[in-house]
N, C-alpha and C positions, 0 to 999 in steps of 0.2 A: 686512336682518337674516338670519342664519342660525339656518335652524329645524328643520334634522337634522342631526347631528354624522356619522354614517357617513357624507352628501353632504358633506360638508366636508372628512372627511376624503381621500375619493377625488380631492378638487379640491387637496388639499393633496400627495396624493403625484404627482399627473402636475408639478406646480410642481419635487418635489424629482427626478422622472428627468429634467426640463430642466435641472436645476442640473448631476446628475450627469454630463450630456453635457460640462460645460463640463469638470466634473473631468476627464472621459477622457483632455481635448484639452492639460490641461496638463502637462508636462515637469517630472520632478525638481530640474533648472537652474535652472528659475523661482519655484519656491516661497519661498526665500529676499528675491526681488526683491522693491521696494518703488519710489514714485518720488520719495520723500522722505523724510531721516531720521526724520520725525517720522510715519508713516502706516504704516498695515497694509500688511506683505508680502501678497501671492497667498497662500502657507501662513498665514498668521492668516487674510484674509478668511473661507477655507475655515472653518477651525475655530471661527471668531467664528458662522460661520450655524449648525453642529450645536451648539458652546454656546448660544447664544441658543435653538435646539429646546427644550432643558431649562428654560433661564431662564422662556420664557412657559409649560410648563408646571405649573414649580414654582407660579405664581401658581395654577392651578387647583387645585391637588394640597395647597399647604399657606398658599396664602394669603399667599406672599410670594415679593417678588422677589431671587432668587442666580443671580447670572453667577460659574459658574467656570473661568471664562480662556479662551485662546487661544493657549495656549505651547505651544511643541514637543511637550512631552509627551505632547499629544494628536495627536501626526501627525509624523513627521521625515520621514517620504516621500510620495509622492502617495498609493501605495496603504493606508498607514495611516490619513493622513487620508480617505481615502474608505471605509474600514474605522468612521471615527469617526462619519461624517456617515450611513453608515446603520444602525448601531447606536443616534446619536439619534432618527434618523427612525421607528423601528421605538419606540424607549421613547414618542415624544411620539405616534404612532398608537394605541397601545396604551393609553396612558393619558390621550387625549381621550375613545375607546370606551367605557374603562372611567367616566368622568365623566358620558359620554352626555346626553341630549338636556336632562334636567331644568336641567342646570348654567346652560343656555343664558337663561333668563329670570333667573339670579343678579348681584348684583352684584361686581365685585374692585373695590381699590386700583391706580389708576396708578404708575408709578414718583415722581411728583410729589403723589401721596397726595388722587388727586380720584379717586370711585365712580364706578364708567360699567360697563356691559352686561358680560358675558363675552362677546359676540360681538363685540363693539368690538375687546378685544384679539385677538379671534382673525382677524378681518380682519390685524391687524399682524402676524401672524405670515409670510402671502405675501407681503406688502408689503415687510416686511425684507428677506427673503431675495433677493426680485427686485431690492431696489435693491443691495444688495451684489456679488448675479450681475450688474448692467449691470458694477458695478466692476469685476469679473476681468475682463468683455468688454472692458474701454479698458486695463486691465493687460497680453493676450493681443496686442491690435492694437499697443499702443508697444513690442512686444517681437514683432513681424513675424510672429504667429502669428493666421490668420484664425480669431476664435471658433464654435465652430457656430450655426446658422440654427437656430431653437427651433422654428419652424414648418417646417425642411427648404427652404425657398426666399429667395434672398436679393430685394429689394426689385426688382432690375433681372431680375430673372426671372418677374416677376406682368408678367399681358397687361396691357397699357394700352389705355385706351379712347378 
C-alpha cells in the first residue's frame, strides 16, 4: 500500500526519466512504424503513456475515466511528443500533490465499475507505462536500434559468480 503520495510521487518520476531515455534514443523515421496494421505505431505508444498520465488522473480529480487519444495531434515529431509526455508528467505530479495523502484511504471506480483503494490504481499507473516502455524496447530492437539499459549496464556486463 502507498501511504505518502510526495513518496510516490518521486518513485513515479525516476519511472518517467527511464521512459524518457527511451524517447531520446528514438528517431523521427520511426515513429510512424508499427509491426502490424492493426497495433500502435512507436509515436502512439508514446502518446498513449502521456494520455493515459491524464486518463488515471482524471479518476482522481473528477471521478471518472476519459482517454483523450493518441493521434498525431498530440506529437508529429519526436520532440513534440516528448514536449507532450512532460507537460502530462508535470499536470499528473501536480495534481496527485495537490490530492495528497488523504485521497489515499478513498475509494474510485474501476474502468469495469468495481470500488477498490486509490492506491490500487495508483500502483497501475508505473505498471502501464512500464509495460508499454518494454513495447518501444522490442519496437527499437526489430528496427536494429539497441534500446537504453534503464539501469546503465546490460545483463552480460554484471560480474557473475
Amino acid at each position: 500500500m502507498i501511504h505518502d503520495m510526495r513518496e510516490y510521487v518521486n518513485y513515479l518520476d525516476g519511472i518517467h526519466k527511464r521512459t524518457m531515455n527511451y524517447v531520446r534514443s528514438i528517431p523521427n523515421e520511426l515513429l510512424d512504424w508499427k509491426p502490424a496494421e492493426d497495433k500502435f505505431s512507436t509515436g502512439d505508444l508514446l502518446r498513449h503513456i502521456a494520455s493515459a498520465r491524464l486518463m488515471f488522473l482524471g479518476i482522481f480529480e473528477h471521478g471518472s475515466w476519459t482517454y483523450t487519444g493518441h493521434d498525431r495531434s498530440k506529437g508529429a515529431t519526436i520532440d513534440d511528443i516528448s514536449d507532450y509526455l512532460e507537460a502530462c508528467q508535470i499536470k499528473l505530479t501536480e495534481g496527485l500533490l495537490k490530492i495528497g495523502n488523504d485521497a489515499l484511504s478513498k475509494k474510485v471506480l474501476t474502468l469495469h465499475g468495481h470500488e477498490v483503494s486509490v492506491w490500487r490504481i495508483l500502483m497501475a499507473i508505473p505498471e502501464h507505462e512500464i509495460h508499454h516502455r518494454g513495447q518501444i524496447s522490442t519496437y527499437l530492437q526489430m528496427n536494429k536500434i539497441d534500446p537504453p539499459q534503464i539501469f546503465g549496464l546490460k545483463i552480460e556486463q554484471v560480474e557473475k559468480s
